[in-house]
C-alpha positions in Angstrom: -17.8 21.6 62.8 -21.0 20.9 60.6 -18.3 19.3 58.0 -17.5 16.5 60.2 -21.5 15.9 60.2 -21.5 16.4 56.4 -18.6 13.9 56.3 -20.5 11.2 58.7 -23.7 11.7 56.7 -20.8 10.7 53.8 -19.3 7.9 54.2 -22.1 6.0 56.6 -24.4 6.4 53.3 -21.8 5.5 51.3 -20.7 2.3 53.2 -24.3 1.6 53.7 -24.9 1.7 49.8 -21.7 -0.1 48.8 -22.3 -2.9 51.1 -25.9 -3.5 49.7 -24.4 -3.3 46.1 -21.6 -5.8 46.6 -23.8 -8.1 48.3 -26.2 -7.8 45.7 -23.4 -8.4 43.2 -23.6 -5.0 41.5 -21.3 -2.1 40.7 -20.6 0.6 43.7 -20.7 3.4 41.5 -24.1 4.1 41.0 -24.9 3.0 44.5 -22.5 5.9 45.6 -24.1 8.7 43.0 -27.5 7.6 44.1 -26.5 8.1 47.5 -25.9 12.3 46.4 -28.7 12.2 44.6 -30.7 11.2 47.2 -29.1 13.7 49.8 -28.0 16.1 48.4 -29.7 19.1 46.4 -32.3 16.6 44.4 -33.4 15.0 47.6 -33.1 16.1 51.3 -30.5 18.5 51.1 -28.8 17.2 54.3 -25.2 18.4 53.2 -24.8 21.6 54.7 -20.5 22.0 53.7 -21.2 21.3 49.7 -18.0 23.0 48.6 -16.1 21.1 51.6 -17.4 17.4 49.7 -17.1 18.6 46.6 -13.6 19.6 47.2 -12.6 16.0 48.5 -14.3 14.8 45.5 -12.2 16.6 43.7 -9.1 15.0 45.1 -10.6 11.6 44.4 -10.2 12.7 40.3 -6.7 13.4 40.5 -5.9 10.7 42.5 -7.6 8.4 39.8 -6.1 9.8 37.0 -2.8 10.0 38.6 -3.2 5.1 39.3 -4.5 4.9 35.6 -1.1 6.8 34.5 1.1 4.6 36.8 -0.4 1.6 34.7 -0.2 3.2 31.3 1.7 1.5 28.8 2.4 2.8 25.5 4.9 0.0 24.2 1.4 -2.5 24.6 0.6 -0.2 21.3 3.2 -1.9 18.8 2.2 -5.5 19.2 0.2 -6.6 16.5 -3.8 -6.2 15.7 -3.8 -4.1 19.5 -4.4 -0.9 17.5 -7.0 -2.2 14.9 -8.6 -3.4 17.9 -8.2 0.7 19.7 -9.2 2.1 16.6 -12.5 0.2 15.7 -13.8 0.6 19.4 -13.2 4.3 19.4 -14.5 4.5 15.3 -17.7 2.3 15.9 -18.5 3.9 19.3 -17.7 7.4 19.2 -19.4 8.0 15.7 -22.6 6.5 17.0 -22.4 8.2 20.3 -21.9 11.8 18.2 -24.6 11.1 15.6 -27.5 10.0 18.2 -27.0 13.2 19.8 -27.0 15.3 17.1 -30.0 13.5 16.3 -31.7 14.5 19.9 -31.0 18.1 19.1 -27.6 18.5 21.1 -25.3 21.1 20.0 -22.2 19.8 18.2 -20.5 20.4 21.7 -23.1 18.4 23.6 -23.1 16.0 20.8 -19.2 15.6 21.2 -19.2 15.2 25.4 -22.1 12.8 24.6 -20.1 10.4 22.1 -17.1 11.2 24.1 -19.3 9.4 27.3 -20.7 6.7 24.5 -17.5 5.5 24.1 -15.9 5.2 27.0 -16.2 2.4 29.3 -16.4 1.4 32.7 -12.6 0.3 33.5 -13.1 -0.4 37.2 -16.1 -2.6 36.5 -14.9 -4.1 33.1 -11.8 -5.2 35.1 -13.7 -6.1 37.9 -16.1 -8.5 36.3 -13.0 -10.5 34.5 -11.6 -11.0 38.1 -14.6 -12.2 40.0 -16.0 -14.2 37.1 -13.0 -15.7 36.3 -12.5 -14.8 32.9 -8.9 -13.9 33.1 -7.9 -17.2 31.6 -10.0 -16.6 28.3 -7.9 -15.9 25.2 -10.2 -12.3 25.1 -9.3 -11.3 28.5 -6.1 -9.7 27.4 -7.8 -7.5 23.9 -10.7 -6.6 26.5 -7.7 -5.3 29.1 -5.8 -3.8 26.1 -9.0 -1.9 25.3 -9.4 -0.4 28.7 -6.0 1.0 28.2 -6.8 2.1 24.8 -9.8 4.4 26.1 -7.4 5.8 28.9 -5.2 7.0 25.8 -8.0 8.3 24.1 -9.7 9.8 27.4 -6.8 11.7 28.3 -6.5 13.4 24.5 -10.7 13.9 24.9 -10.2 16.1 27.9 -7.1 18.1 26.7 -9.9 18.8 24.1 -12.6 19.3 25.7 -11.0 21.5 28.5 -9.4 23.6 25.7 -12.9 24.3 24.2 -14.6 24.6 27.8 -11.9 27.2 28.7 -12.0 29.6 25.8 -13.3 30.2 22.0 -12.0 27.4 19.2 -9.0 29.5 18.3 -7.2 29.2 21.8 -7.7 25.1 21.5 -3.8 25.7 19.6 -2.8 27.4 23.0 -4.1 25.4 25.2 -2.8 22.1 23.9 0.6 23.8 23.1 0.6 24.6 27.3 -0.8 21.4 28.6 2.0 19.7 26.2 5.1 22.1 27.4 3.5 21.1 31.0 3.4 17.3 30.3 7.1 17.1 28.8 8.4 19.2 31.6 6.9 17.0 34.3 8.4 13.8 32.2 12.0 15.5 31.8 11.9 16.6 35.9 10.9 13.4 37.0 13.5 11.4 34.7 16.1 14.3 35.2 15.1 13.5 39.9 14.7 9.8 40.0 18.0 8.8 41.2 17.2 11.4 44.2 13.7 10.1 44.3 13.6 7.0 44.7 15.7 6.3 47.9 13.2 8.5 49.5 10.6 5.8 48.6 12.2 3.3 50.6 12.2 5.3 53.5 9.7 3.6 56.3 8.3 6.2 57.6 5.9 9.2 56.4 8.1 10.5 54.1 7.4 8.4 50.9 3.2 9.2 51.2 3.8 12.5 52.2 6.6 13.0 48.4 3.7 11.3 46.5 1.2 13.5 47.3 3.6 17.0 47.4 4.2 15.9 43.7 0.5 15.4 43.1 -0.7 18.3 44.6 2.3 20.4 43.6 2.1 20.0 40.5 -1.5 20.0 39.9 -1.6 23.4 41.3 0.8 24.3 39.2 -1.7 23.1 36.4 -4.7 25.3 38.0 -2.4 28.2 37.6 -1.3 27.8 33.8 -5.2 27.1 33.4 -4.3 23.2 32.3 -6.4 20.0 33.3 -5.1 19.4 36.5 -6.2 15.6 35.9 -4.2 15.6 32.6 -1.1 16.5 34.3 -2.2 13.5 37.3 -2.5 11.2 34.5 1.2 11.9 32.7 2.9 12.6 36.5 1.8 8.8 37.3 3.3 7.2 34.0 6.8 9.7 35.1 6.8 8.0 38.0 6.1 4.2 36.8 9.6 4.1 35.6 11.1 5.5 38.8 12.6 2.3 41.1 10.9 1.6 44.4 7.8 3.6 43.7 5.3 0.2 43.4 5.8 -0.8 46.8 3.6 2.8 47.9 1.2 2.2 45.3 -1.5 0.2 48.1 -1.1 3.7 49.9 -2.3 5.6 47.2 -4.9 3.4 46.0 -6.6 3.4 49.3 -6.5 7.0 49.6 -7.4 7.0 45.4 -10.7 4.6 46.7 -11.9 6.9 49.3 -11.6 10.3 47.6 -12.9 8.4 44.5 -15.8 7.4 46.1 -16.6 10.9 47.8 -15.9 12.0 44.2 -18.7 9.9 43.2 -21.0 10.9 46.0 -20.6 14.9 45.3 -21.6 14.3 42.1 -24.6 13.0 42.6 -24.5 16.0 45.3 -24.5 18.7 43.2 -26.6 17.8 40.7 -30.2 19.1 40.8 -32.5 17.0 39.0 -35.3 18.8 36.7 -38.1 16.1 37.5 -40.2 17.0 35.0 -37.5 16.4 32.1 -36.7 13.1 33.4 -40.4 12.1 33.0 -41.2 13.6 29.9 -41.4 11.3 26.4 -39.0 12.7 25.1 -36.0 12.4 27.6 -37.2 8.4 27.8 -37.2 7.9 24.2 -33.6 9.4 24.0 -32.4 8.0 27.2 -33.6 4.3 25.3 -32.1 5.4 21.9 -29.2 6.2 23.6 -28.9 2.6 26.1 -29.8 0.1 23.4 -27.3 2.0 20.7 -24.1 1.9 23.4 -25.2 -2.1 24.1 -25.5 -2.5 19.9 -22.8 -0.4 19.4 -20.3 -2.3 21.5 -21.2 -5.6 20.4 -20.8 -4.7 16.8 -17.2 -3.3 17.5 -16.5 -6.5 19.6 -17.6 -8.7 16.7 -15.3 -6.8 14.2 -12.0 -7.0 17.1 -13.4 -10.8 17.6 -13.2 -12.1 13.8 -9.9 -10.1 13.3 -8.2 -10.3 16.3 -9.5 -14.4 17.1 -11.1 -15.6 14.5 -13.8 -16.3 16.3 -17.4 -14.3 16.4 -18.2 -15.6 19.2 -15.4 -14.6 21.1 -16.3 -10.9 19.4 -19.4 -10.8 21.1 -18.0 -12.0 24.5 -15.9 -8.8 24.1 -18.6 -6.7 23.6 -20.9 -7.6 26.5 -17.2 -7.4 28.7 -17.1 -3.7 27.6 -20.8 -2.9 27.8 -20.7 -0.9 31.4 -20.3 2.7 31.7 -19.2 4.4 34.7 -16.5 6.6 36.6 -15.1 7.8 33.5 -18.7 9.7 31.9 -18.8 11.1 34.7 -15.3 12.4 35.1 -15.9 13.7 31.7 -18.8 16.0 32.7 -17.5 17.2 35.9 -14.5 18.4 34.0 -16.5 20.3 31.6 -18.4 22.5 34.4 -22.0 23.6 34.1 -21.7 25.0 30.5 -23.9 22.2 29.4 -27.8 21.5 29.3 -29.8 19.9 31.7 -30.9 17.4 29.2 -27.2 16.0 28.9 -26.6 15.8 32.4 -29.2 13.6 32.9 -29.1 11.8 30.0 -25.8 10.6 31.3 -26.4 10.6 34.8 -29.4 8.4 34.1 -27.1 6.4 31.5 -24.3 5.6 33.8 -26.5 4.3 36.4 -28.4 2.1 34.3 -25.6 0.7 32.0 -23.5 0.1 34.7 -26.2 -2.6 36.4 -27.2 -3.6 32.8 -23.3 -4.1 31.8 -22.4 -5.9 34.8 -24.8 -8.8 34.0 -23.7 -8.7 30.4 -20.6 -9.4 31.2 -21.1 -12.4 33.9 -23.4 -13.5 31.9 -21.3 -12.8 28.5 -21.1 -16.2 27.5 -24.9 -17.3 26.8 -25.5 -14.0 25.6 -22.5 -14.6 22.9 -24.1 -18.6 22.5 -27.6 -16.9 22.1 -26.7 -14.7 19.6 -24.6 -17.0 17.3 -27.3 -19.4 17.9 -30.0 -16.8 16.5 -28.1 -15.9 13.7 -27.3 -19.2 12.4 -30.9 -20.1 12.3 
């Protein structure tokens, strides 16, 4: 029964954590990957059932993956300047985030898994910050939104990729995509071909509908295990399937609650696992790329927020208010580098561990604080 202990030790310094950080007005998620850190296999090795946490964690992924799908929507594509805006995020970020760490001395595969961390952002705290400092009713809000669901677009292709390389040498990358495709479409044409047989059983009251949600999410993600596919791809395309199906949004509170706790577990195992190399984290080096690598993202997000700004609404100002909304990192760096396994150095993994937990305290002030910082820089450029 020492996984019930494990479990306690869990979610007591988990609560304990997240309490401290909403009070203090900061994002969870590094409060929750400090937590590991601090108990786990870096610290006081106090978790005795790792693969039993790590296995939850696991869950927490999927279930993630499979809410960001549900709220995918690929029509918001066509309305006009919403790509340009995609586009120069992923162009200005991504190529900064790839050239720093082939500057550092990463291999091009590290250097990729870096930019591919650079560039995405925080949507849980990006969102999170527009809500609670009431910033939905500016005219950015919605470009700032539209580019959260631009990097889920662009995160889900990033991980058919990098699984594909992670999995095998570069000429089974064809393959692979070819398989997670033929498993993507099937799941669509099932799903379209079952809703009218589906969706009564979501208005069912009793456990029925929770227990259909996750027998599709766990049936076919094993499924995906077994044709050696991204089981959070297939999440990810299984939750937009079932957007369209009628009745289904009424169960989505379930899942997210369950999505919150495995997510946060998720977070904790990471943190877990991960064994810190103490003297790399103090040596010049790391700090000189871990600062190369902070004050680029910051510079690099404002200058694609300017660009999306004076195109998008005509307005610099409102530019840089998009690029301190968009300046926290978080769940989704590290969803990227517990995807790709251990196959990477120790100086990425704490590059980005270190990263994520700085830039999502950093970014959180940016963007309460997004308007001086937007009137401070005009007013230093103009003089």
């Amino acid at each position: 029964m020492t996984f019930l202990v494990d479990l306690a030790v869990v979610t007591v310094s988990c609560l304990a954590l997240g309490l401290a950080s909403k009070y203090l007005r900061q994002a969870a998620i590094p409060a929750y990957v400090i937590a590991g850190i601090i108990l786990g296999k870096s610290g006081f090795d106090l978790i005795t059932s790792y693969d039993f946490v790590e296995w939850l964690g696991k869950i927490g992924v999927i279930l993630l993956m499979f809410y960001i799908g549900h709220e995918f929507n690929l029509k918001g594509i066509r309305e006009p300047g919403r790509l340009f805006a995609g586009c120069t995020d992923f162009g200005v970020n991504f190529i900064a985030g790839l050239s720093l760490g082939l500057v550092i001395g990463l291999s091009l595969l590290e250097a990729f898994i870096l930019a591919s961390a650079f560039y995405i952002s925080s949507s849980a705290i990006v969102i999170s910050s527009l809500i609670e400092n009431k910033r939905l009713i500016y005219p950015e809000a919605e470009t700032v939104v539209w580019l959260m669901v631009f990097e889920d677009i662009i995160l889900a292709i990033l991980l058919v990729v990098l699984t594909s390389i992670m999995a095998g040498s570069l000429a089974m990358i064809p393959v692979s995509l070819a398989t997670t495709l033929l498993l993507i479409v099937f799941i669509l044409f099932l799903i379209r071909m079952l809703s009218n047989f589906i969706s009564p059983l979501f208005e069912r009251d009793d456990e029925i509908p929770i227990l259909l949600i996750f027998a599709l999410i766990f049936g076919f993600s094993a499924l995906a295990h077994l044709m050696s596919v991204s089981e959070v791809i297939v999440a990810f395309f299984l939750g937009s399937a079932l957007s369209g199906v009628k009745s289904f949004k009424k169960l989505l509170g379930a899942a997210i609650s369950f999505k919150n706790l495995f997510l946060t577990i998720f977070f904790f195992s990471f943190g877990m696992l991960f064994q810190f190399q103490f003297a790399t984290l103090f040596s010049a080096y790391f700090v000189l790329a871990l600062l190369a690598l902070i004050t680029l993202s910051i510079f690099g997000k404002f200058v694609s927020g300017a660009i999306i700004g004076k195109r998008l609404h005509r307005s610099l100002e409102t530019g840089l208010r998009v690029g301190a909304y968009t300046t926290p990192r978080g769940e989704f760096s590290i969803v990227l580098l517990a995807v790709v396994g251990t196959g990477i150095s120790e100086l990425l993994f704490s590059l980005v561990v270190a990263y994520v937990i700085i830039l999502s305290i950093i970014g959180s002030g940016f963007a309460k604080y997004s308007d001086r910082i937007a009137k401070a820089i005009i007013g230093g450029i103009n003089k």
